[in-house]
SEVO-973806 format. One record per residue: y, z, x of N, C-alpha, C in turn. Coordinates in steps of 0.001 Angstrom, whole numbers, plus 500000, padded with zeros to 6 digits. Layout:
# SEVO-973806
+--------+--------+--------+--------+--------+--------+--------+--------+--------+
!    n_y !    n_z !    n_x !   ca_y !   ca_z !   ca_x !    c_y !    c_z !    c_x !
+--------+--------+--------+--------+--------+--------+--------+--------+--------+
!      Y !      Z !      X !      Y !      Z !      X !      Y !      Z !      X !
...
+--------+--------+--------+--------+--------+--------+--------+--------+--------+
***
This chain:
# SEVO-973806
+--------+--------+--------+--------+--------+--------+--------+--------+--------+
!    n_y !    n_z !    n_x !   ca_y !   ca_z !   ca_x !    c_y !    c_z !    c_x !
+--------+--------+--------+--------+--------+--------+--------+--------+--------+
! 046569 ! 432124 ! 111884 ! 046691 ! 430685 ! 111693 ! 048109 ! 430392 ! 111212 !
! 048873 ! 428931 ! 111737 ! 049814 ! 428942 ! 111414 ! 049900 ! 428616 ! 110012 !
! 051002 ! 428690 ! 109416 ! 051623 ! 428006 ! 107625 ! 050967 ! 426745 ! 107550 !
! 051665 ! 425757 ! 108969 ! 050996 ! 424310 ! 108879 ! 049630 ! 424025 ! 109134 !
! 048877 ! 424741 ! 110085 ! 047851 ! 424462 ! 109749 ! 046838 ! 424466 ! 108751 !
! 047609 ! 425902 ! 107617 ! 046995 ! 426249 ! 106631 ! 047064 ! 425244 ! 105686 !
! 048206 ! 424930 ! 105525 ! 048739 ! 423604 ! 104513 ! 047973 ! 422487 ! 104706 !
! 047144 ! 422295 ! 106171 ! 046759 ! 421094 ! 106251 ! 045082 ! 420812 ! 105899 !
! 044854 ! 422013 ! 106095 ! 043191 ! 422168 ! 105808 ! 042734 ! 422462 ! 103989 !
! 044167 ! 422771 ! 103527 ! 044809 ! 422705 ! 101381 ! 044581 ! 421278 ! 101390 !
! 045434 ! 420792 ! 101907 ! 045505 ! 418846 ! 101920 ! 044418 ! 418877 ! 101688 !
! 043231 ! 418643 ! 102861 ! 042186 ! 418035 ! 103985 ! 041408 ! 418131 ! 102354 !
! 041093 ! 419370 ! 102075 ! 039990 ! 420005 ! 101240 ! 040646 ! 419562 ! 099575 !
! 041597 ! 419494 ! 099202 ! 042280 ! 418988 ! 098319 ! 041731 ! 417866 ! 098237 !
! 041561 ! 415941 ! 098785 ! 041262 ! 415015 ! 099165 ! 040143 ! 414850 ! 099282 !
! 039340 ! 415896 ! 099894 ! 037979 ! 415852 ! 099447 ! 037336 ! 416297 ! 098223 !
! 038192 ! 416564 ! 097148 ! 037505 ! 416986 ! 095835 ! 036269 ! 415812 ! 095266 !
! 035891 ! 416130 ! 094521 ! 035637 ! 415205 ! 093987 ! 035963 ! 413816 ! 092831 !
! 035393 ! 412841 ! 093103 ! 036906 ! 412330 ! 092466 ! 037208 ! 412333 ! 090863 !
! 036023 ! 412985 ! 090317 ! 035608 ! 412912 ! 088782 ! 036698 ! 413697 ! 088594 !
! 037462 ! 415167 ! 089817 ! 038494 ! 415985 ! 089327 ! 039693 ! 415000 ! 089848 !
! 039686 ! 414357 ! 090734 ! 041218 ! 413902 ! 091582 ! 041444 ! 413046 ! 090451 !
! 040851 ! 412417 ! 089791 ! 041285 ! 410896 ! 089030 ! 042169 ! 411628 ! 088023 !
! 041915 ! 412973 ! 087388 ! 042598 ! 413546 ! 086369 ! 043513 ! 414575 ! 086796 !
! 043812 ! 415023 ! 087338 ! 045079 ! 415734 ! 087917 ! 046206 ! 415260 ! 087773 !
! 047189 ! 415798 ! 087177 ! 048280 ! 415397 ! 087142 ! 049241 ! 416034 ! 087084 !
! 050849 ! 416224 ! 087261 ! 051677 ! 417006 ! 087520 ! 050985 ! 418266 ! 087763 !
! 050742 ! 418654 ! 088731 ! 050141 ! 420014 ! 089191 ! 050785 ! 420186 ! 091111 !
! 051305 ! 421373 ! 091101 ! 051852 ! 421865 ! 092541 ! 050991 ! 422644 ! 093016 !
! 050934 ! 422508 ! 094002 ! 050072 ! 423555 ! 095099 ! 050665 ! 423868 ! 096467 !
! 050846 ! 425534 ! 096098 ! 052039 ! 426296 ! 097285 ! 051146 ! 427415 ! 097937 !
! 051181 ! 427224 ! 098982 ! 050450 ! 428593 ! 100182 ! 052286 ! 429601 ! 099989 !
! 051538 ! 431144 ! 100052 ! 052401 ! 432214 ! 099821 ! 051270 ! 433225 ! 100927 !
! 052262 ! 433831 ! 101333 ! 051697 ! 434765 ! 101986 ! 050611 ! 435567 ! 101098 !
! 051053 ! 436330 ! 100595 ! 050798 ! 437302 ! 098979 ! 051451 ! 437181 ! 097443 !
! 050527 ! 437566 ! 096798 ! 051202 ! 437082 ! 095069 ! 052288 ! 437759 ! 095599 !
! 053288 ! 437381 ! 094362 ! 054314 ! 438048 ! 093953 ! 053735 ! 439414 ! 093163 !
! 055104 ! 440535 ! 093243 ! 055088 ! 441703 ! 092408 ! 054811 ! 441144 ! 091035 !
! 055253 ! 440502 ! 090335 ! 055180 ! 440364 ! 088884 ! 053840 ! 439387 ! 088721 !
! 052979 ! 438631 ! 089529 ! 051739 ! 438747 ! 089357 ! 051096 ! 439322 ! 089428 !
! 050876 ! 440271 ! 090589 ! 049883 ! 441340 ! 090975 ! 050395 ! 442722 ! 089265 !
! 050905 ! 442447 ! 088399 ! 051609 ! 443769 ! 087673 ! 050758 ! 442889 ! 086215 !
! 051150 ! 441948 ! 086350 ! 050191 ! 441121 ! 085295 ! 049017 ! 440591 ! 085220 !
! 048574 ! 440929 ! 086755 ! 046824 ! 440441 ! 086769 ! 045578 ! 441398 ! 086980 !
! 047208 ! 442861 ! 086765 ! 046310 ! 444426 ! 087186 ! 045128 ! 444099 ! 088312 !
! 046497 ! 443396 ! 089689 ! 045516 ! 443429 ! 090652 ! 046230 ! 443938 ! 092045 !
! 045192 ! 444053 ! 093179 ! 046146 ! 444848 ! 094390 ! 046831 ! 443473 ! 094895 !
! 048042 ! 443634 ! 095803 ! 048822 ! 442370 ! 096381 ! 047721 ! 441863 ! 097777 !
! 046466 ! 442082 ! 098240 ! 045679 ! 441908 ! 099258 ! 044143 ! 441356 ! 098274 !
! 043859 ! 441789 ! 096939 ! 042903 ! 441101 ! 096653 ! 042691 ! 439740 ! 095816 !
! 043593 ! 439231 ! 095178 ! 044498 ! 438147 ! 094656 ! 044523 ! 436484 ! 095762 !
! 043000 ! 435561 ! 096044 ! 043209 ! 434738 ! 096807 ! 043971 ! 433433 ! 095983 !
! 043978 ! 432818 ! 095016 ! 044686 ! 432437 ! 094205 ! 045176 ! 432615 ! 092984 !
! 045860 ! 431448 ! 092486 ! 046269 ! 431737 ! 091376 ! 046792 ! 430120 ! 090345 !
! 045997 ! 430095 ! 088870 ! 046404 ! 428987 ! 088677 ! 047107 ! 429353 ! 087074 !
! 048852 ! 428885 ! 087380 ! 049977 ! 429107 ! 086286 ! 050181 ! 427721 ! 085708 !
! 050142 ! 427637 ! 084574 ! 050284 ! 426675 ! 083480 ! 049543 ! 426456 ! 082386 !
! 049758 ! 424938 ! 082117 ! 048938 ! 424712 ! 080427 ! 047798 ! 424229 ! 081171 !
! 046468 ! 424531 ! 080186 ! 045283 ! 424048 ! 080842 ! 045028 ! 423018 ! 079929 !
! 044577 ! 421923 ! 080710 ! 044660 ! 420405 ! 079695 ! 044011 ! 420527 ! 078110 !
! 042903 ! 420956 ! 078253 ! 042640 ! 421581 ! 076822 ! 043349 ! 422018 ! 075652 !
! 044749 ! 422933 ! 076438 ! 045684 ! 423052 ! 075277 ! 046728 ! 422544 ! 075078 !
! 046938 ! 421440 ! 075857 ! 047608 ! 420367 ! 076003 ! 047574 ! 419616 ! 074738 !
! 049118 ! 419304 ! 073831 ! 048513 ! 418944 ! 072399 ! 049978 ! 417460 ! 072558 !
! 049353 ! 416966 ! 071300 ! 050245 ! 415560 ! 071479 ! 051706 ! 415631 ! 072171 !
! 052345 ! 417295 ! 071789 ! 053508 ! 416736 ! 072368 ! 053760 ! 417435 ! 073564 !
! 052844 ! 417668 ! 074413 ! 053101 ! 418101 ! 075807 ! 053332 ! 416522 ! 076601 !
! 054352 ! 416548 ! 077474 ! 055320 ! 415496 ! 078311 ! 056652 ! 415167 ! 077764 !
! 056450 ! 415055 ! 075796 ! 057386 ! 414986 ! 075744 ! 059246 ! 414924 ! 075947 !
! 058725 ! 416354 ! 076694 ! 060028 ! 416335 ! 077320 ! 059586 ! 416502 ! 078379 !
! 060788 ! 416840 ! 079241 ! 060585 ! 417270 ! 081259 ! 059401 ! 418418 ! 080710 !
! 058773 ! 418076 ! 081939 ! 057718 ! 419184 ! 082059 ! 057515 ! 419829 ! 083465 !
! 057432 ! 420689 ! 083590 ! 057415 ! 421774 ! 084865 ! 056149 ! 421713 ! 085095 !
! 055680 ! 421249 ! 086436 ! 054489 ! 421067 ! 086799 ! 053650 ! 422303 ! 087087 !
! 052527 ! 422587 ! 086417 ! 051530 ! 423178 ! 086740 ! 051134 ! 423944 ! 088424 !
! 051389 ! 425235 ! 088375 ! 051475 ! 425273 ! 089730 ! 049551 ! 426463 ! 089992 !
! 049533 ! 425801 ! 091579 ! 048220 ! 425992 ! 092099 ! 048524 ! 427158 ! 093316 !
! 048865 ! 428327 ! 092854 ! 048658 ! 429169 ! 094718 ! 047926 ! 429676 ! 095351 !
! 047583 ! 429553 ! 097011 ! 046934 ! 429910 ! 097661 ! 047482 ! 430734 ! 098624 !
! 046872 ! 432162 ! 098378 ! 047544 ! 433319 ! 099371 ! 047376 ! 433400 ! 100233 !
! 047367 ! 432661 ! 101563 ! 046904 ! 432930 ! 103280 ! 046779 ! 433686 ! 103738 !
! 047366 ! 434963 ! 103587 ! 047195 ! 436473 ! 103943 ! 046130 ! 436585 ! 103255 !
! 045851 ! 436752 ! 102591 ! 044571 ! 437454 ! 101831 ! 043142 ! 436391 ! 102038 !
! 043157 ! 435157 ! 102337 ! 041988 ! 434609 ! 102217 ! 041803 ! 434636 ! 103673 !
! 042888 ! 434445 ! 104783 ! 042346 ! 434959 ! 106034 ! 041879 ! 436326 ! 106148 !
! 042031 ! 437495 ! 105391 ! 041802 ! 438441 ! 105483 ! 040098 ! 438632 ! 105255 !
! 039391 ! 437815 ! 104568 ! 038302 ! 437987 ! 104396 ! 037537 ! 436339 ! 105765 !
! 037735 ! 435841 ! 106158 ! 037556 ! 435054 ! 107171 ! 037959 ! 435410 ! 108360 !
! 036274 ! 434472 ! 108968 ! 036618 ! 435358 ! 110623 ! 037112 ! 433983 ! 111534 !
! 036213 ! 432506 ! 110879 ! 036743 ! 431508 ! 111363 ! 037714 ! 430620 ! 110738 !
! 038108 ! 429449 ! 111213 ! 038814 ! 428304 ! 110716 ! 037629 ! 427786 ! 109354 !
! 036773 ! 427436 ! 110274 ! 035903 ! 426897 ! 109108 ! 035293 ! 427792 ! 107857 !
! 035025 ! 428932 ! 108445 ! 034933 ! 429884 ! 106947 ! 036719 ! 429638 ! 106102 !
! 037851 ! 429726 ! 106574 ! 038738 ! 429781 ! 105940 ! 039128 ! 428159 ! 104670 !
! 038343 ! 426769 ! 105792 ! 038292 ! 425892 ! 104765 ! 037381 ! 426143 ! 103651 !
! 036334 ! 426741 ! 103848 ! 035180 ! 426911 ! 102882 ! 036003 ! 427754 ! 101818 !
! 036647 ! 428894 ! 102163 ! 037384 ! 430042 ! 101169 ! 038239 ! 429245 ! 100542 !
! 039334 ! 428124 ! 101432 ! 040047 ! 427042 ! 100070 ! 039566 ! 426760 ! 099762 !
! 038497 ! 425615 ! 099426 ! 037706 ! 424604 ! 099367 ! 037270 ! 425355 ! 097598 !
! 036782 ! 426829 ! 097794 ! 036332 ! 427475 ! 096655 ! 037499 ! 427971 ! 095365 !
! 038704 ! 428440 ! 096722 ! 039740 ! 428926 ! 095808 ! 040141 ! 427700 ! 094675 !
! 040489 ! 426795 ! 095352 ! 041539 ! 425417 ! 094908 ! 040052 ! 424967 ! 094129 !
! 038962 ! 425093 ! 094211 ! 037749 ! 424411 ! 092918 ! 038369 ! 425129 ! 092092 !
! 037785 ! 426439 ! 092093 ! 038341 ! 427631 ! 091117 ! 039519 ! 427385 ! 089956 !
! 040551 ! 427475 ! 091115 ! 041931 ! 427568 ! 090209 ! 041757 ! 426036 ! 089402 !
! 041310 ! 424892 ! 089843 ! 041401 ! 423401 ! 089416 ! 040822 ! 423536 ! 087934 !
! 039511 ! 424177 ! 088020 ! 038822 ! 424945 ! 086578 ! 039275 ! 425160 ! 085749 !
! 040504 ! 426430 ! 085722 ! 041252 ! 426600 ! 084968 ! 042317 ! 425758 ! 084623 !
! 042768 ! 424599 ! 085391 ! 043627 ! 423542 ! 084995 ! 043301 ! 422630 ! 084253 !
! 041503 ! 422578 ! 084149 ! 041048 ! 421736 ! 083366 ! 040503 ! 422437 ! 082329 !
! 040833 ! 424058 ! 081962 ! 040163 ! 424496 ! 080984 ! 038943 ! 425165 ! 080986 !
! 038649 ! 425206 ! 082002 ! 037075 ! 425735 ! 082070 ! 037130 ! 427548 ! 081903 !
! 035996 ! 427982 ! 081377 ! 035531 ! 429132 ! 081309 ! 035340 ! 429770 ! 082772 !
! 034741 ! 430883 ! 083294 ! 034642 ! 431142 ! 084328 ! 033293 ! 431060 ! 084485 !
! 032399 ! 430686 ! 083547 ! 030990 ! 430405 ! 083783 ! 030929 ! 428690 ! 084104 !
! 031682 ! 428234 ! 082983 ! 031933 ! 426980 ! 083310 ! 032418 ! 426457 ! 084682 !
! 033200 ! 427359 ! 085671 ! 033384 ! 426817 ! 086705 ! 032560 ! 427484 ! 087769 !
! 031888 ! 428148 ! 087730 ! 030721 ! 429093 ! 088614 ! 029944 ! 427739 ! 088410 !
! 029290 ! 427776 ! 086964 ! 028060 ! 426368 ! 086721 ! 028044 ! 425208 ! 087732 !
! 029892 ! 424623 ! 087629 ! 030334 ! 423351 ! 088314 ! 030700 ! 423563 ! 089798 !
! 030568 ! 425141 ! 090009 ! 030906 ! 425254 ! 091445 ! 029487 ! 425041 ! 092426 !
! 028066 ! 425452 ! 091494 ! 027073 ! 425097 ! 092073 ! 026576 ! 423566 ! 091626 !
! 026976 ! 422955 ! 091219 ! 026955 ! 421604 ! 091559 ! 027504 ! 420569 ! 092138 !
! 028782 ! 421110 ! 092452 ! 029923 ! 420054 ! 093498 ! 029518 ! 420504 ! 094641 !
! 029454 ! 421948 ! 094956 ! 029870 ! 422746 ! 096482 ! 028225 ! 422849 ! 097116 !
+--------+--------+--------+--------+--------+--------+--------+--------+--------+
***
């Protein structure tokens, strides 16, 4: 699949969140990469092929009065295309694999536990 198409089905599925998460999102980036980087895969004691995202920043939770204060570096969201096509055979399994990744990583942007977002993943998805 191409970069752009991948990017577009991130959008598509992005837009379809729900909106209880879209209304609160804020400064947050979201970049398709082939594969993590070396210095993630070294810090997440993981292989560079099993790693489908990844979510880097403050999670709103620890977000304290003086976060914005100054410039703030937006929260970034990645999705590895190599690796989540790697486990997909179609297009549409591959939206379903974002659709889960980008819930996932969003979880942790809002703070959630990993039970906490398993819980909320069987009630949105």
């Amino acid at each position: 699949m191409t970069r752009e198409r991948f990017e577009e089905i991130a959008e598509q599925v992005f837009g379809e969140l729900p909106q209880v998460f879209g209304d609160k999102i804020d400064n947050v980036h979201i970049v398709v990469e082939d594969f993590p980087p070396e210095d993630v895969i070294h810090e997440m004691h993981s292989r560079k092929t099993s790693l489908l995202g990844l979510y880097q920043g403050t999670p709103l939770t620890h977000r304290g009065s003086w976060y914005g204060t100054q410039p703030t570096i937006p929260d970034k969201i990645s999705l590895y295309q190599k690796n989540i096509e790697s486990i997909c055979t179609t297009d549409k399994e591959i939206e379903k694999c974002i659709n889960e990744v980008l819930f996932h990583e969003l979880g942790h942007y809002f703070g959630m536990s990993e039970k906490e977002i398993r819980d909320a993943m069987k009630n949105f998805m």
